[in-house]
Every structure is written in structure tokens, then in C-alpha cells.
LOGUPA-267244 format. One record per residue (C-alpha): y negated, x negated, z negated. Coordinates in nm, 3 decimals, always signed. Layout:
// LOGUPA-267244
<r v="Y" u="X" w="Z"/>
...
***
This chain:
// LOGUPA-267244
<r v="-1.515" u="+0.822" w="-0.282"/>
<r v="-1.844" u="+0.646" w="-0.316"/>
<r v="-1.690" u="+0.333" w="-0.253"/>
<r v="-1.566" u="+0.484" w="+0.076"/>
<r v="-1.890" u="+0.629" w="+0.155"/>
<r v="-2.057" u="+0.307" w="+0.193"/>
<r v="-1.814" u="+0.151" w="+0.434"/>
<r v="-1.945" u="+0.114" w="+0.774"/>
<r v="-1.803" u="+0.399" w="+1.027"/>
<r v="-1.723" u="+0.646" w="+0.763"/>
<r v="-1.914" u="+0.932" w="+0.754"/>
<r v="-1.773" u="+1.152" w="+0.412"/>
<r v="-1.456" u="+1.077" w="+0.215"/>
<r v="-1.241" u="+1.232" w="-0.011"/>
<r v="-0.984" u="+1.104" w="-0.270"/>
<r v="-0.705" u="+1.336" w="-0.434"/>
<r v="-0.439" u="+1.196" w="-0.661"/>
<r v="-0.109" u="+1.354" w="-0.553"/>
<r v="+0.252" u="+1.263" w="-0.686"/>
<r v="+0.132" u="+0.971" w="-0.842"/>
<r v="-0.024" u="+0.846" w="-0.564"/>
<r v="-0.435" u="+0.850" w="-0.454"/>
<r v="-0.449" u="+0.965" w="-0.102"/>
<r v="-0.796" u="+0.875" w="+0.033"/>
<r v="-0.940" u="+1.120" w="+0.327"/>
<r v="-1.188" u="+1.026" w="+0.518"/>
<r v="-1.376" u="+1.145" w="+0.861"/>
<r v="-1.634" u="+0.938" w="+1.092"/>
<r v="-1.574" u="+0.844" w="+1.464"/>
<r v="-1.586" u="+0.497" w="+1.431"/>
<r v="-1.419" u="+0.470" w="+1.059"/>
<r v="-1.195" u="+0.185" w="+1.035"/>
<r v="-0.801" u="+0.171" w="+0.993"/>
<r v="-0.588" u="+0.192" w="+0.698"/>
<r v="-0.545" u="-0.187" w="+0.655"/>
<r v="-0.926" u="-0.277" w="+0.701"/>
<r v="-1.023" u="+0.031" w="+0.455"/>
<r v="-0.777" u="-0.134" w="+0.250"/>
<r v="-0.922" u="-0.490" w="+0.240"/>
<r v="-1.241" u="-0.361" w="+0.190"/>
<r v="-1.189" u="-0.119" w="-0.095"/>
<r v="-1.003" u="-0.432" w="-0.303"/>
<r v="-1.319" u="-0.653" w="-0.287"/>
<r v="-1.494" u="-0.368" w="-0.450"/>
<r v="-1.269" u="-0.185" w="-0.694"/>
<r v="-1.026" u="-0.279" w="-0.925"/>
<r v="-0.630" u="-0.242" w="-0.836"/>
<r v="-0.554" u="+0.088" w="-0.984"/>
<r v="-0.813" u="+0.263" w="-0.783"/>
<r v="-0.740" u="+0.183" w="-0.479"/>
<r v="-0.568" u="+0.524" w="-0.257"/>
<r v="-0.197" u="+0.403" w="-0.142"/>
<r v="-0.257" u="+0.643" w="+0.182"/>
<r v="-0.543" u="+0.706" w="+0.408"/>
<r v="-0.556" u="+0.972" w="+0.596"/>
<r v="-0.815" u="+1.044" w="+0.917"/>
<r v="-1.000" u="+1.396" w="+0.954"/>
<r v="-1.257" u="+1.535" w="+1.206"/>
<r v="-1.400" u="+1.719" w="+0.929"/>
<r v="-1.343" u="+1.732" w="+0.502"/>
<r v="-1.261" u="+2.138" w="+0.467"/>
<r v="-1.590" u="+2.299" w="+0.260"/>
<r v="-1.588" u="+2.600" w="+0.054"/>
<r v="-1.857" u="+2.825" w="+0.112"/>
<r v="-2.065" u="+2.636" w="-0.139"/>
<r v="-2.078" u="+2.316" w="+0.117"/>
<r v="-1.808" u="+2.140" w="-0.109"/>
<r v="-1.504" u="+1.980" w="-0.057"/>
<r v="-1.252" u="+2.249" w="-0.053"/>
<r v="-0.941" u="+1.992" w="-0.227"/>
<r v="-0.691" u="+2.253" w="-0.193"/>
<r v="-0.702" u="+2.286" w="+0.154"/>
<r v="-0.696" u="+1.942" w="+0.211"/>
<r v="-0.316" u="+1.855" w="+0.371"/>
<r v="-0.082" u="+1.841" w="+0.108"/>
<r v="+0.089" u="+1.477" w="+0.192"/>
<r v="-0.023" u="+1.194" w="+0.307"/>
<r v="+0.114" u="+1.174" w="+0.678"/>
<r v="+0.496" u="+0.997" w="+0.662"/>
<r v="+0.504" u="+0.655" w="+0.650"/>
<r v="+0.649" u="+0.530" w="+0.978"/>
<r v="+0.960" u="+0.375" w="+0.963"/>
<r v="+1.022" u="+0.026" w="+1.013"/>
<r v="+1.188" u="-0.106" w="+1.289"/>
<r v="+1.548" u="-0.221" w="+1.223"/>
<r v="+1.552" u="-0.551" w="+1.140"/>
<r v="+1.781" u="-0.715" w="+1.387"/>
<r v="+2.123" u="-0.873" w="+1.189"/>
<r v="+2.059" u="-1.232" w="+1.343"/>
<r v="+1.734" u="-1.255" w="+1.139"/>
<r v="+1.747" u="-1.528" w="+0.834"/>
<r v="+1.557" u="-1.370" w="+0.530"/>
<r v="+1.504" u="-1.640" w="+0.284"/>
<r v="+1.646" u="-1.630" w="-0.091"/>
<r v="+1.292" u="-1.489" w="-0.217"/>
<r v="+1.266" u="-1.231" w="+0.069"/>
<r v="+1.590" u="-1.115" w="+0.027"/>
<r v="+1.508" u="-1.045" w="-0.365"/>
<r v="+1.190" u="-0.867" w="-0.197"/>
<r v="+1.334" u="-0.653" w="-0.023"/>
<r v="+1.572" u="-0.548" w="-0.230"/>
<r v="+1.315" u="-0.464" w="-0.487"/>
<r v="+1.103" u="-0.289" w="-0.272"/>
<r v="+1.371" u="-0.063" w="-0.071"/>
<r v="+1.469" u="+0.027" w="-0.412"/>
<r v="+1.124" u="+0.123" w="-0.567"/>
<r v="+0.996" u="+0.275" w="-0.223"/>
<r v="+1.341" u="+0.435" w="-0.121"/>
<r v="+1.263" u="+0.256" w="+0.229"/>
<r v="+1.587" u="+0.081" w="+0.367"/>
<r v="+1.436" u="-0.151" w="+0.668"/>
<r v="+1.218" u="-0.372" w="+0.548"/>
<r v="+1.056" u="-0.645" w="+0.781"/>
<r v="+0.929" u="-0.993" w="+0.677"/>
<r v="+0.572" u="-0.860" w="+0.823"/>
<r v="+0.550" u="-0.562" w="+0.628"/>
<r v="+0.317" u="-0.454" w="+0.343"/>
<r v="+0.430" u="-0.304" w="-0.007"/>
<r v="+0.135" u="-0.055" w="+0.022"/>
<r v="+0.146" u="+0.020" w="+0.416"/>
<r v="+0.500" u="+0.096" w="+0.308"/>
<r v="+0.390" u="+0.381" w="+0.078"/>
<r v="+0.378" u="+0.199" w="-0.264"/>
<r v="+0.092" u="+0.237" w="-0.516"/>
<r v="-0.053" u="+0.034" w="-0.779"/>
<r v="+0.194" u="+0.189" w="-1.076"/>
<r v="+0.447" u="+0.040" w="-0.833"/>
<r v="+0.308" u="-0.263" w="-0.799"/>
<r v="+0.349" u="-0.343" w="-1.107"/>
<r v="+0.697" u="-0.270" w="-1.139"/>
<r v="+0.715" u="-0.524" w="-0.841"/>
<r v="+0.546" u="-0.781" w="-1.059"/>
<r v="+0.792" u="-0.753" w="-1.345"/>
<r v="+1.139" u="-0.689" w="-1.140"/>
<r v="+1.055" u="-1.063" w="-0.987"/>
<r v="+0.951" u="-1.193" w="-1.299"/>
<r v="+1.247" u="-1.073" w="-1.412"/>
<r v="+1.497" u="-1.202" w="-1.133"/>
<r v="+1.311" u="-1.509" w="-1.079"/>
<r v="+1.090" u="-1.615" w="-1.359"/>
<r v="+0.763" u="-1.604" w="-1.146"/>
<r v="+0.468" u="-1.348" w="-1.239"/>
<r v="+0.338" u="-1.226" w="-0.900"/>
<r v="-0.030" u="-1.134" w="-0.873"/>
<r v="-0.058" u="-0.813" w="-0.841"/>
<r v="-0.332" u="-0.827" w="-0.653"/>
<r v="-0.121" u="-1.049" w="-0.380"/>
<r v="+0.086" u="-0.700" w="-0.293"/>
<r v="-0.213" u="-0.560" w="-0.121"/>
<r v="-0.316" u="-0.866" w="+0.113"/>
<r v="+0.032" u="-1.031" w="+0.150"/>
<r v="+0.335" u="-0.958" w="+0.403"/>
<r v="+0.687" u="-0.971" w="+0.226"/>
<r v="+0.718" u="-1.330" w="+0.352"/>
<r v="+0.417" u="-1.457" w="+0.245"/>
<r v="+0.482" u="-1.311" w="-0.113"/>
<r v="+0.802" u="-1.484" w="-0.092"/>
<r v="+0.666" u="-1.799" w="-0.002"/>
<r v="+0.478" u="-1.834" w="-0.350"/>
<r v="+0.810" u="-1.775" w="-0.510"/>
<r v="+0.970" u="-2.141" w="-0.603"/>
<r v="+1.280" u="-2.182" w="-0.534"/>
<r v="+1.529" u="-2.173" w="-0.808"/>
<r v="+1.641" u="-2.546" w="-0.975"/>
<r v="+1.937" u="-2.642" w="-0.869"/>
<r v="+2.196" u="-2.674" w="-1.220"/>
<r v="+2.358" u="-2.964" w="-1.215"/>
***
């Protein structure tokens, strides 16, 4: 919350962990989007602690004391929008493919485009790193997890290396 505090353009902030995810709610008329809060929260804290969903308010709800009233805060971060369909003429690579399979499964999203974000998608950092192992698994290649939060699916794949060709 303090982190989000000092962020130009946003005025109070609140963070709630809810179904294993931390939902970050903030208020300020010039506070930035979801991506930029994002980018700026990973310079400053580690992976775990960065909120999977941001969510805009005019106001944080207060108790009578002048506190944040949590509980009256909405109770889900706002859907995540679904992708548009990925047209059947489009050429995912070997390593994208193996993306999005992993990630449909883990974030129960079924259109995934090669522009898309694991956590503008809805995953979290416990994700993440079940990301990080399913590839290392599949493919032998440890993933940064720090990667997932600045990289599209096709510019995570194209750190993959292709596989050696048996002979």
C-alpha cells in the first residue's frame, strides 16, 4: 500500500489478499493503468508482493473511524476481459504453443494471444511459479520468473531454445 502511495497520480490505496490473489485498490484522478502500476510496483518490491488485479475507485470506503472499511471493499477483482479469438490462420511457434497450453490450463482461460500477459490474464505470483517449473519441465529451460510480469507470451517464448534435433 505504501508502495502504491508514492506513485505519481494515486491519491490512497488499498491491498486485500483474496482467493489467493492480492487485489490492489486504488483512487486518484490521474492514477495510472494496470500495466504501468504494474511496471512500477516490480522495480520496487519483490515478486510475491506484487497485487495480480488493480482495481480503480473514486473513493476507499471508511468506517466511521476514517479507516479503510476492507469489508466493504468489492469482493472480486473486476473479470478479466476475454481475449479475442485468436484467428485459426495464425502460426504459434513450438514454444508458444507449450505457453499457451500451460497457461490456459493454470488460468482456466482458453484464448490466449501471442500479445498477452500471464498477469493481465489474471495469474499471480504462486502461479508464476508453477509456470516456471511446467516449462522447465516440458522443455528443460528455467524461466525467470520475473520475465512473466514484463513479457508477452511470444516474447517469453522467444527465450525458449528450440529443442536439438535427435539424430
Amino acid at each position: 500500500e505504501a508502495a502504491l502511495r508514492e506513485l505519481p497520480g494515486v491519491t490512497d490505496a488499498a491491498v486485500i489478499a483474496r482467493d489467493d490473489r492480492l487485489i490492489a485498490y486504488v483512487t486518484g484522478d490521474a492514477a495510472p493503468g494496470a500495466a504501468e502500476l504494474r511496471r512500477s510496483l516490480a522495480e520496487r518490491l519483490p515478486p510475491y508482493m506484487l497485487p495480480s488485479a488493480f482495481v480503480a475507485l473514486a473513493a476507499l470506503p471508511l468506517t466511521q473511524n476514517g479507516k479503510v472499511d476492507r469489508r466493504r471493499l468489492p469482493d472480486a477483482a473486476p473479470p478479466v476481459a476475454a481475449p479475442a479469438h485468436v484467428p485459426a490462420d495464425v502460426k504459434l511457434s513450438p514454444a508458444e504453443s507449450m505457453l499457451v497450453d500451460v497457461w490456459s490450463s493454470l488460468l482456466d482461460v482458453d484464448d490466449i494471444r501471442a500479445d498477452d500477459n500471464f498477469f493481465e490474464l489474471g495469474g499471480h505470483s504462486l502461479l508464476a511459479m508453477q509456470v516456471v517449473a511446467q516449462v522447465e519441465e516440458r522443455t528443460g529451460h528455467r524461466l525467470e520468473p520475473r520475465s512473466l510480469f514484463f513479457r508477452s507470451l511470444a516474447e517469453l517464448a522467444a527465450t525458449i531454445p528450440a529443442p536439438e534435433p535427435v539424430q
